[in-house]
C-alpha positions in Angstrom: -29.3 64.9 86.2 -25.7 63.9 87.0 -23.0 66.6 87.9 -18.9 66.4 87.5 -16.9 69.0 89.3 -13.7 68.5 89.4 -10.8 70.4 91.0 -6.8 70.2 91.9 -5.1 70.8 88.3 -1.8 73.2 87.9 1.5 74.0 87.3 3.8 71.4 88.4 7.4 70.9 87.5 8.9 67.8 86.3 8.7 65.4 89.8 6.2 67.0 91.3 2.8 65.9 92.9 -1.0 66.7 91.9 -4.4 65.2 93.6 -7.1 65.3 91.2 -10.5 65.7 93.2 -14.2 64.8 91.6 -17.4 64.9 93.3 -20.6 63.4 91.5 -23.9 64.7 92.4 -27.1 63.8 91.3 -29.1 60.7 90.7 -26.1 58.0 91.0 -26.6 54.5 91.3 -24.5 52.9 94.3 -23.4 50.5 91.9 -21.0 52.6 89.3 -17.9 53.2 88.1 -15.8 56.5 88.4 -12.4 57.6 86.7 -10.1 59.9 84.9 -9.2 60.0 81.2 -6.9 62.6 79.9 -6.6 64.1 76.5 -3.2 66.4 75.3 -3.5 68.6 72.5 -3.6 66.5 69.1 -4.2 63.5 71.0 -7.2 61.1 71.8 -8.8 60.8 74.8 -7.4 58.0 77.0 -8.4 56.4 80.0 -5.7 57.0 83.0 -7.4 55.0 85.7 -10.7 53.9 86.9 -12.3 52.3 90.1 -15.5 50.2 90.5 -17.9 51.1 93.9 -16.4 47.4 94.6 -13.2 49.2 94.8 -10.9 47.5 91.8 -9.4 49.0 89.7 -7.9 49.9 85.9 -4.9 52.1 86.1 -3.3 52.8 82.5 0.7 51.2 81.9 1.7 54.5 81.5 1.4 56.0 84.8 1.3 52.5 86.7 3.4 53.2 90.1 3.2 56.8 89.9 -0.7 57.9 89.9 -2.6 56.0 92.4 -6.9 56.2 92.1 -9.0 56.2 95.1 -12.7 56.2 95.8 -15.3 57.9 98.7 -18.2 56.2 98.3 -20.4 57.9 100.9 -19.4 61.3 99.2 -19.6 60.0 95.3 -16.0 61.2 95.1 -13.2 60.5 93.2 -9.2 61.1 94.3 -6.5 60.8 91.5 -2.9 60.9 93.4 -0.4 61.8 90.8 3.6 61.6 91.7 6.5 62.1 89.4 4.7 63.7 87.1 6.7 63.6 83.8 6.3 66.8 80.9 4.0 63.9 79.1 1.8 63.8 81.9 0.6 67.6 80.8 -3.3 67.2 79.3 -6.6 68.5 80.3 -8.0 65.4 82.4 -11.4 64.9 82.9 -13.3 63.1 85.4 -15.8 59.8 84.1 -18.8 58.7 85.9 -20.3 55.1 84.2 -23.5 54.4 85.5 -24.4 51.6 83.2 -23.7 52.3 79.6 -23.7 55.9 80.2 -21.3 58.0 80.6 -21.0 61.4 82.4 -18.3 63.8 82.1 -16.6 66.9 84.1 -15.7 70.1 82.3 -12.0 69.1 82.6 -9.4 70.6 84.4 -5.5 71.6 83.3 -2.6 70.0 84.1 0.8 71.3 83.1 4.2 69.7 83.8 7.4 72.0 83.5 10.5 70.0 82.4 
């Protein structure tokens, strides 16, 4: 059984900074891929960034040079660094664990940008 918990969403105004945390626990391969996708209200799901245990990454145009992705592999934990966050940024972001073709998922957590 694999387990998401995520933490760090809020209230920011327009500018402002957020770090995203996730922890994985469970039975996780070493080999995997974790990540955030966010999802606003009327919207689909999208993929905001991801990083491989190899340590590349995928990091969406949209917040390219503003959210930065990082990885702890000996604590199966997953960092999202978010700057300048822009009244578009607001969704409920959820953290992504891939461990082959499947898929895990955290509960979500809010974020909310003020303009």
């Amino acid at each position: 059984q694999v387990r998401l918990v995520e933490s760090g969403g809020g209230l920011v105004q327009a500018g402002g900074s957020l770090r995203l945390f996730c922890a994985a626990s469970g039975s996780i391969f070493s080999i995997n891929t974790m990540g955030w996708y966010r999802q606003a209200p009327g919207k689909q799901r999208e993929l905001v960034a991801n990083i491989r245990s190899d340590g590349s990454t995928n990091v969406a145009d949209s917040v390219k040079g503003r959210f930065t992705i990082s990885r702890d592999n000996a604590k199966n934990t997953v960092y999202l660094q978010m700057n300048s966050l822009k009244p578009e940024d607001t969704a409920v972001y959820y953290c992504n664990l891939r461990l082959g073709l499947v898929d895990y998922w955290g509960q979500g957590t809010q974020v909310t940008v003020s303009s």
